[in-house]
N, CA and C atoms as a LAMMPS dump frame, in Angstrom:
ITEM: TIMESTEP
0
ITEM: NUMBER OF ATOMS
333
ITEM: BOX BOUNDS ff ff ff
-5.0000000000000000e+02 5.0000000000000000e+02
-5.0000000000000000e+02 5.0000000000000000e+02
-5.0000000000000000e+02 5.0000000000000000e+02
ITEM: ATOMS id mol type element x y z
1 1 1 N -385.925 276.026 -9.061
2 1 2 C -385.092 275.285 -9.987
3 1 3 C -384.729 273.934 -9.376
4 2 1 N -384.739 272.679 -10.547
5 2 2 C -384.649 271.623 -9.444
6 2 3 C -383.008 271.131 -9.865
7 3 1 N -382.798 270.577 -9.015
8 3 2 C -381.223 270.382 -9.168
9 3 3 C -380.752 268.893 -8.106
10 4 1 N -379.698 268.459 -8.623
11 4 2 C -379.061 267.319 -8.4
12 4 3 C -377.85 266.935 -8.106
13 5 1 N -377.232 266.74 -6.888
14 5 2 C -375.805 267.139 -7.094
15 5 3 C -375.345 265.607 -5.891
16 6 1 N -374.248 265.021 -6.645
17 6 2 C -374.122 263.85 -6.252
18 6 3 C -372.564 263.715 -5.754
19 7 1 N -372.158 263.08 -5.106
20 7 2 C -371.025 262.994 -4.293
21 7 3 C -370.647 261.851 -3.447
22 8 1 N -369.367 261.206 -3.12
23 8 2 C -368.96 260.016 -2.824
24 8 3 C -368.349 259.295 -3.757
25 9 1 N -368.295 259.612 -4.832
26 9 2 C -367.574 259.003 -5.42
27 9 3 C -366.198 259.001 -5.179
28 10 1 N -365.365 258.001 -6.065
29 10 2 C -363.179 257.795 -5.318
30 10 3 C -362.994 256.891 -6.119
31 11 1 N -362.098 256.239 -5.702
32 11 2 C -360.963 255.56 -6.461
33 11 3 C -360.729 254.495 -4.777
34 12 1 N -361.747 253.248 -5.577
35 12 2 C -361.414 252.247 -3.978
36 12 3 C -361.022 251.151 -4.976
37 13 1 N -360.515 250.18 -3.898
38 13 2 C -360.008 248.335 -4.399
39 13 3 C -361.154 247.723 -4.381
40 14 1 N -360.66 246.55 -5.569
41 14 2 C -362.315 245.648 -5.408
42 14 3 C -362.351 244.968 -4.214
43 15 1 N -363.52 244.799 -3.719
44 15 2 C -364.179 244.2 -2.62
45 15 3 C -364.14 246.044 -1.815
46 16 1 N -363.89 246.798 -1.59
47 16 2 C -364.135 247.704 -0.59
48 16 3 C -365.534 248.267 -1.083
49 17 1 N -365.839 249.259 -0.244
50 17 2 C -367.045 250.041 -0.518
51 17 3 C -367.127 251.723 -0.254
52 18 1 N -368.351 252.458 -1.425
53 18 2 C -368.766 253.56 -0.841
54 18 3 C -369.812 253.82 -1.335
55 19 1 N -370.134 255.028 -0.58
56 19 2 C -371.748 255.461 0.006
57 19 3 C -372.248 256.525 -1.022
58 20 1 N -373.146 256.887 -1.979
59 20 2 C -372.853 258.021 -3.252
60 20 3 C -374.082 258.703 -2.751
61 21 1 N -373.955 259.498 -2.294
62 21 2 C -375.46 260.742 -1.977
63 21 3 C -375.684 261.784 -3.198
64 22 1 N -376.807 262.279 -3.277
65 22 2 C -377.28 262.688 -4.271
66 22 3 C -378.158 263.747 -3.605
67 23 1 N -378.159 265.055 -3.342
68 23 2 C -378.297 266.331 -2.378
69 23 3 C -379.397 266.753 -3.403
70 24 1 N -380.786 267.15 -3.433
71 24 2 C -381.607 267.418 -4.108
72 24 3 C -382.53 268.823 -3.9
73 25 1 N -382.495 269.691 -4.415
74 25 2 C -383.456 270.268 -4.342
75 25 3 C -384.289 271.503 -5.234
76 26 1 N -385.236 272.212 -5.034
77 26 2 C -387.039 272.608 -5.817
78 26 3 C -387.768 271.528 -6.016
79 27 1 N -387.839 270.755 -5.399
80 27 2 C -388.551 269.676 -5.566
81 27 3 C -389.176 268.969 -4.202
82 28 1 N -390.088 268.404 -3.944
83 28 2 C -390.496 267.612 -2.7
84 28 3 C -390.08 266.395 -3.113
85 29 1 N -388.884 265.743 -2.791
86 29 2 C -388.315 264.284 -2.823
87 29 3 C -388.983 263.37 -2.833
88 30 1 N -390 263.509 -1.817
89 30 2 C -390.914 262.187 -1.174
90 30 3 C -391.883 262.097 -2.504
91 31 1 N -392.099 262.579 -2.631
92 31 2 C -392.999 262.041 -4.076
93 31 3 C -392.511 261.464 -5.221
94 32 1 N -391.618 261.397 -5.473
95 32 2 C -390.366 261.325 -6.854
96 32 3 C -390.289 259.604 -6.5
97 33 1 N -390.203 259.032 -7.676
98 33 2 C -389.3 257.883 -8.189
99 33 3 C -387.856 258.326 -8.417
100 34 1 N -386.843 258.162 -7.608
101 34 2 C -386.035 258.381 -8.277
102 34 3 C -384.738 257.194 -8.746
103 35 1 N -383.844 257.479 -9.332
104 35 2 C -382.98 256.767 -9.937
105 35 3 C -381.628 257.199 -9.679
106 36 1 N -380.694 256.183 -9.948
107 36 2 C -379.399 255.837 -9.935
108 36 3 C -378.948 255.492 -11.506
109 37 1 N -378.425 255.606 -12.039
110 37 2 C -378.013 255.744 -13.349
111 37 3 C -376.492 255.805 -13.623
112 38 1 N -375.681 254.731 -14.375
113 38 2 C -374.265 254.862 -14.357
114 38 3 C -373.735 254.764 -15.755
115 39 1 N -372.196 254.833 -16.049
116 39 2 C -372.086 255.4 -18.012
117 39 3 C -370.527 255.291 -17.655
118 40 1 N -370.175 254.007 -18.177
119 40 2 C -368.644 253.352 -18.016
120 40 3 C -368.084 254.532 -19.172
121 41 1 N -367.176 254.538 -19.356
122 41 2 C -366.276 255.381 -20.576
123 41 3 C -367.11 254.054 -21.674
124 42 1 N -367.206 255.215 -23.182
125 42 2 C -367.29 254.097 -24.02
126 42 3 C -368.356 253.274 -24.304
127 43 1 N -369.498 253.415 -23.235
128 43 2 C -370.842 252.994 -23.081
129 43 3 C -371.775 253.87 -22.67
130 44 1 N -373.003 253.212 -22.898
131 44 2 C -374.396 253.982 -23.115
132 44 3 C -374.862 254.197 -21.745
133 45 1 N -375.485 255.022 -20.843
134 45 2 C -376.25 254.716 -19.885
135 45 3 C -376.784 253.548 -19.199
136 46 1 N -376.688 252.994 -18.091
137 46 2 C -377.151 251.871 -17.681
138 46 3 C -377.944 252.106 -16.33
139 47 1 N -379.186 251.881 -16.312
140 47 2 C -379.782 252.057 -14.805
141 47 3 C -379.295 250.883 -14.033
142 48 1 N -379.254 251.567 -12.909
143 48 2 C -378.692 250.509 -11.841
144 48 3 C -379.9 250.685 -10.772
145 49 1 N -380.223 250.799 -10.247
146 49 2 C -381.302 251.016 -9.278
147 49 3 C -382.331 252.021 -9.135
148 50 1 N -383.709 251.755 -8.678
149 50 2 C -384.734 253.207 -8.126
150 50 3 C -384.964 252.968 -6.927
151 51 1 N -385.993 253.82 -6.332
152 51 2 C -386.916 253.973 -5.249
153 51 3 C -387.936 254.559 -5.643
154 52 1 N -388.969 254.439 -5.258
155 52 2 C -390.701 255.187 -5.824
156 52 3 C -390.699 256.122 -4.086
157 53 1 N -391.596 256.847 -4.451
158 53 2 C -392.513 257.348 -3.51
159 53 3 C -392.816 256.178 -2.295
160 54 1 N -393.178 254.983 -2.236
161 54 2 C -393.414 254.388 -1.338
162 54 3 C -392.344 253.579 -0.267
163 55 1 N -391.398 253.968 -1.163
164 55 2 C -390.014 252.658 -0.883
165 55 3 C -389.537 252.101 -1.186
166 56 1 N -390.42 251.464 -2.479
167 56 2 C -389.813 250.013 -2.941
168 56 3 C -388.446 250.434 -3.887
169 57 1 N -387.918 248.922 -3.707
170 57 2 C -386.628 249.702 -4.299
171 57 3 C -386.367 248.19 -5.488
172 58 1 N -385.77 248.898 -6.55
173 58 2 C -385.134 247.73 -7.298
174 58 3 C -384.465 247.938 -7.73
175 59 1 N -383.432 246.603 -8.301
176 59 2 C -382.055 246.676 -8.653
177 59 3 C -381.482 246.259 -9.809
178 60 1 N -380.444 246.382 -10.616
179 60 2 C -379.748 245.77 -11.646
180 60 3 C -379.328 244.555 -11.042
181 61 1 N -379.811 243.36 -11.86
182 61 2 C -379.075 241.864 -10.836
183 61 3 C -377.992 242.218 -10.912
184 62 1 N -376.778 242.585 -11.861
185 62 2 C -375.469 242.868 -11.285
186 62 3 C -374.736 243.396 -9.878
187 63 1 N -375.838 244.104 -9.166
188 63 2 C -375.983 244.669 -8.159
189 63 3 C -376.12 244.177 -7.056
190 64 1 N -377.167 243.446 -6.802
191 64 2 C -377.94 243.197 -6.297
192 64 3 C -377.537 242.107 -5.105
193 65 1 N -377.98 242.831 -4.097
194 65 2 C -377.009 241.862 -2.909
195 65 3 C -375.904 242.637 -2.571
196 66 1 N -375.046 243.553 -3.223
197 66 2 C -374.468 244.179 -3.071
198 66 3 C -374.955 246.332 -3
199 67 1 N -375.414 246.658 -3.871
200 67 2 C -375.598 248.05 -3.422
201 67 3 C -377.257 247.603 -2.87
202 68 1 N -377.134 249.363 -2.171
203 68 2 C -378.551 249.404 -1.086
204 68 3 C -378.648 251.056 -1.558
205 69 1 N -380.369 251.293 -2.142
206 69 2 C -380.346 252.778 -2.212
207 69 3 C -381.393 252.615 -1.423
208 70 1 N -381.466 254.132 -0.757
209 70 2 C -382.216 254.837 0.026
210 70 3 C -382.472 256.083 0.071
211 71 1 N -383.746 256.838 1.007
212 71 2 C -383.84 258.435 0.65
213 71 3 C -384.174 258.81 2.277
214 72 1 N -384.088 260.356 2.451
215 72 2 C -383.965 261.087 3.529
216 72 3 C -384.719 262.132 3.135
217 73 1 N -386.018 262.065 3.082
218 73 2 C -386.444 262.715 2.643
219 73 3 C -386.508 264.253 3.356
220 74 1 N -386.381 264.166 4.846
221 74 2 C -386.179 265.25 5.461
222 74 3 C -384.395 265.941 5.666
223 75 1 N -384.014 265.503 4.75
224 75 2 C -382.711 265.645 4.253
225 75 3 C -382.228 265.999 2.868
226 76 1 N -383.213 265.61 2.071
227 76 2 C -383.899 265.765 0.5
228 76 3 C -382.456 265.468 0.079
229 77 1 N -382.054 263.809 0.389
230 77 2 C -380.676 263.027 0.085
231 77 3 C -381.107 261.55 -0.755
232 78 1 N -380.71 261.261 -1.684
233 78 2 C -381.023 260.162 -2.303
234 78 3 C -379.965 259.162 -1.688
235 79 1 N -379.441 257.988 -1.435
236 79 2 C -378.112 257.342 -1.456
237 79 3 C -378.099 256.124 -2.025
238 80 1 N -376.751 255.922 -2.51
239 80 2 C -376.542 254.791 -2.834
240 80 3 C -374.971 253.574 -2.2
241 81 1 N -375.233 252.703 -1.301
242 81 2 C -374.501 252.113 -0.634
243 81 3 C -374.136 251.234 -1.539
244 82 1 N -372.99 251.282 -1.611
245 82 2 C -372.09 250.057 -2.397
246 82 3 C -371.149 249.354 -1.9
247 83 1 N -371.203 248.209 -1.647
248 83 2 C -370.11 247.503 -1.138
249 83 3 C -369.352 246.083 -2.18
250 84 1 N -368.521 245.966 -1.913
251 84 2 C -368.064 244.585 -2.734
252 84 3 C -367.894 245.208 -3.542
253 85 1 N -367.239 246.2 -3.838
254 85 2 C -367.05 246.593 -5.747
255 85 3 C -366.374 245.986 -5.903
256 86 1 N -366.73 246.011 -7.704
257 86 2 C -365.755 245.302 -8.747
258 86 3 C -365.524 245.874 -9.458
259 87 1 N -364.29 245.716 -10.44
260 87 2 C -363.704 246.087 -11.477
261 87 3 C -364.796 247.016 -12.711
262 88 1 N -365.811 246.239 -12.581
263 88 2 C -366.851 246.241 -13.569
264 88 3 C -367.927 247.703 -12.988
265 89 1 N -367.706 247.73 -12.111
266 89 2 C -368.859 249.195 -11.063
267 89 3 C -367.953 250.211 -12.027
268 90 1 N -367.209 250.354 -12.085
269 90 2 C -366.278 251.722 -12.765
270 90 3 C -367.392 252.391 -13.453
271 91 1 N -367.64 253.749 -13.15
272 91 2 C -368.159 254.246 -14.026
273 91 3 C -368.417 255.739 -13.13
274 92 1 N -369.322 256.562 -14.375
275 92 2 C -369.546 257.682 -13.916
276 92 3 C -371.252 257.461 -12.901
277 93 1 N -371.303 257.666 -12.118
278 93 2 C -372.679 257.462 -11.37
279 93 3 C -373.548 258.942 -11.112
280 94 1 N -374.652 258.947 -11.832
281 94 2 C -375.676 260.185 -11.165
282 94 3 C -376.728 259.583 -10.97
283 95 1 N -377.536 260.63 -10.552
284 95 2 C -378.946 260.297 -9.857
285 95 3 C -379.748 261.393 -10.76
286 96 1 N -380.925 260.498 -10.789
287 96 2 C -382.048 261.404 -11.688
288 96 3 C -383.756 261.217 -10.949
289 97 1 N -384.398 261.981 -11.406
290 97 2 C -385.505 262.386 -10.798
291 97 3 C -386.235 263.697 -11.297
292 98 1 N -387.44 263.91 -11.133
293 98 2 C -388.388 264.993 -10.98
294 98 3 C -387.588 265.73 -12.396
295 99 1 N -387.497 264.929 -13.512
296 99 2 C -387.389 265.537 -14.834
297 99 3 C -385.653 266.04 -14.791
298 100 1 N -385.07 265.509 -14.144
299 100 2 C -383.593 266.21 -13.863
300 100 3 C -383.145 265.261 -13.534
301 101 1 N -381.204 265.738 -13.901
302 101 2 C -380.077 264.623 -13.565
303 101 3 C -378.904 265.368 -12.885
304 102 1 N -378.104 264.755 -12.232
305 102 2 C -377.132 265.849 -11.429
306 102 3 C -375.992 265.389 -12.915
307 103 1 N -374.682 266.086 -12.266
308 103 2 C -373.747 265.954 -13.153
309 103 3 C -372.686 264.738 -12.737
310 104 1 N -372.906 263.983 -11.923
311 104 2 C -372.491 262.646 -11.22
312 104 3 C -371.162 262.627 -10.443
313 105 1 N -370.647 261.55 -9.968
314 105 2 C -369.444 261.227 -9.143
315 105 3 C -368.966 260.501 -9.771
316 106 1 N -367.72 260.398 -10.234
317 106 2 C -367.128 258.841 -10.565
318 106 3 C -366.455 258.161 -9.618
319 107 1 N -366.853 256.8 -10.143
320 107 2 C -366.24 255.8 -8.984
321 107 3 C -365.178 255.339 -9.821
322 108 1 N -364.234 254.791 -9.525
323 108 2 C -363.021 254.077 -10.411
324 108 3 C -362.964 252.594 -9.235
325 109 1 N -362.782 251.758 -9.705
326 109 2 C -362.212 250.232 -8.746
327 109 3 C -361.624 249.367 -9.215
328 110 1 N -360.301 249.637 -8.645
329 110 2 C -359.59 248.928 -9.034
330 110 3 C -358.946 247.518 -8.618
331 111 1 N -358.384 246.934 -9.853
332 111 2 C -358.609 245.403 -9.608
333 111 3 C -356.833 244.959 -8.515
């Protein structure tokens, strides 16, 4: 069964930061594209970042310069580093992959 379970999320000030891991497993990680995916109250889904199988990684320009995702694959950990939040990051954050989504972390940041 493949499964998704994400964590790090809080309640920080703008400009601080945190780290959102995403614990994965029935699945071999290293092969997966996976994703970062966030859903303010009130709004639709918004991708914020991936990683492929090889590494490459890309970002929502809103982002960008500011969060850093990465994987562990011998850890079968997705992450997502955020620093500089803003007001505007608020939201519920999960991670998706290999046909599955966890049930997410929320971040709150306040102004």
């Amino acid at each position: 069964e493949v499964q998704l379970v994400e964590s790090g999320g809080g309640l920080v000030q703008a400009g601080g930061s945190l780290t959102l891991s995403c614990v994965t497993s029935g699945f071999t990680l290293s092969v997966y594209t996976m994703t970062w995916v966030r859903q303010a109250v009130r709004k639709g889904p918004e991708w914020v970042s991936d990683i492929n199988e090889y590494g490459d990684t890309r970002y929502k320009d809103s982002v960008k310069g500011r969060f850093t995702i990465s994987r562990d694959n011998d850890k079968n950990t997705l992450y997502l580093q955020m620093n500089n939040l803003k007001p505007e990051d608020t939201a519920l954050y999960y991670c998706t992959g290999a046909g599955a989504r966890g049930q997410g972390t929320r971040v709150t940041v306040s102004s």
